[in-house]
N, C-alpha and C positions, 0 to 999 in steps of 0.2 A: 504494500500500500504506500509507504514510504517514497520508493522509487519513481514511480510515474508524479508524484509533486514536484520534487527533486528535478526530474528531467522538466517538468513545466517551468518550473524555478527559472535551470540553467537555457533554456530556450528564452524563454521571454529577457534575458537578461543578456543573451548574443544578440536579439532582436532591437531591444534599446540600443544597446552600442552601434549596433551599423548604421543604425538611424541617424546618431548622432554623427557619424565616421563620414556618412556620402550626403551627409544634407549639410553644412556648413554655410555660414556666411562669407561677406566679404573676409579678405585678409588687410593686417595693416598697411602696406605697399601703395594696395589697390586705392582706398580710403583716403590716405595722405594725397596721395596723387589725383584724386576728384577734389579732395579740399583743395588742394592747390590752385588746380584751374577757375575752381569757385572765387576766391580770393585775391589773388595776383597772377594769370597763368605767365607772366612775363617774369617772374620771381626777383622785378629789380625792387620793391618796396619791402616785402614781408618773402618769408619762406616757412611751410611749413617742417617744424623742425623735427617731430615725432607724434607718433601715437601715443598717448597715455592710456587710454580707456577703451575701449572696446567692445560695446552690446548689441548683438543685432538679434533681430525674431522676424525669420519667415511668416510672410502674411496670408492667409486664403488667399490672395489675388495673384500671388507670385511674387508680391514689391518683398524686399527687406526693408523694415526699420531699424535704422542703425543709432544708436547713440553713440558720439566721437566728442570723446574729451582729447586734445591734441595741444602742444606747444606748437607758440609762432615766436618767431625771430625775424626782427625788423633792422633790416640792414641798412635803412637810409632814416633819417628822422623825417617827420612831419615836415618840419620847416623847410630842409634842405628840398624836400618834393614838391613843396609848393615855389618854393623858389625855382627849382627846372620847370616844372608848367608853366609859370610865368614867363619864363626866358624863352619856350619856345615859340616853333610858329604854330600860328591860330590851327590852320587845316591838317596839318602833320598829328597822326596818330589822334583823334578827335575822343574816340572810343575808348582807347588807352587812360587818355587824360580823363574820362569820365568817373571810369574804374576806380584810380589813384585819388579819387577825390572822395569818393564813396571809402576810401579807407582811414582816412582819414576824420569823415562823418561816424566810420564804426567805430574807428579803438583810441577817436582824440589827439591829446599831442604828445604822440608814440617818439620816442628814441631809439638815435642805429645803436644796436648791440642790446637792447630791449627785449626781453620776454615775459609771454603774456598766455597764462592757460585759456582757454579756448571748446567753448561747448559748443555743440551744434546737434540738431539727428538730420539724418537725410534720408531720403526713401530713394531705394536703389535697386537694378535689375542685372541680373546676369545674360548676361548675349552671349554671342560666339565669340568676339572678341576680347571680353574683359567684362568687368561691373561698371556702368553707367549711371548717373542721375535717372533716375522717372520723369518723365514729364509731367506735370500739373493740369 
């Protein structure tokens, strides 16, 4: 009588673990590297410097929500970045200069050599080529 528990025991218990084994979330790599693009993908204002945290949960719909707690490192101050937007010209990089200004509006008046921990979640998809943002 023992026995066939036993074997139900160890079955359901090889069954979790694979579960756990092939169904995974993003990795940290992937994650830094979508926050980046999210952020600065030019990496001259901020870079993301590491993962810290890491939680994702597969959704009924397919999306992952990920919570990312991440360090940034700000390799240019505030100042010095509004000083070069100002210096350049109007039509050159328009978009660029938008971006860099928006970072500015997030994290204030950030200094180079400055870090700053960094929460965010993102809902994310796995393709054939890599993990992705979701669209909205």
């Amino acid at each position: 009588m023992r026995r066939p528990v036993l074997w139900m025991v160890l079955l359901a218990l090889v069954a979790g673990l694979g579960g756990c084994l092939f169904n995974h979330g993003p990795d940290d790599s992937s994650v830094r590297q979508i926050l980046q693009d999210q952020l600065d993908p030019s990496a001259t204002v901020l870079v993301v410097q590491k993962i810290d945290a890491l939680n994702a949960a597969k959704q009924p719909s397919g999306q992952w929500q990920v919570d990312v707690t991440a360090t940034l490192l700000f390799k240019q101050s505030a100042e010095t970045m509004a000083t070069t937007l100002d210096r350049s010209q109007p039509a050159a990089g328009f978009l660029g200069k938008i971006g860099q200004l928006g970072l500015i509006l997030q994290f204030g008046n950030f200094k180079a050599g400055q870090t700053l921990p960094y929460q965010t979640r993102l809902t994310l998809l796995q393709g054939s080529a890599g993990w992705m943002p979701a669209s909205r």
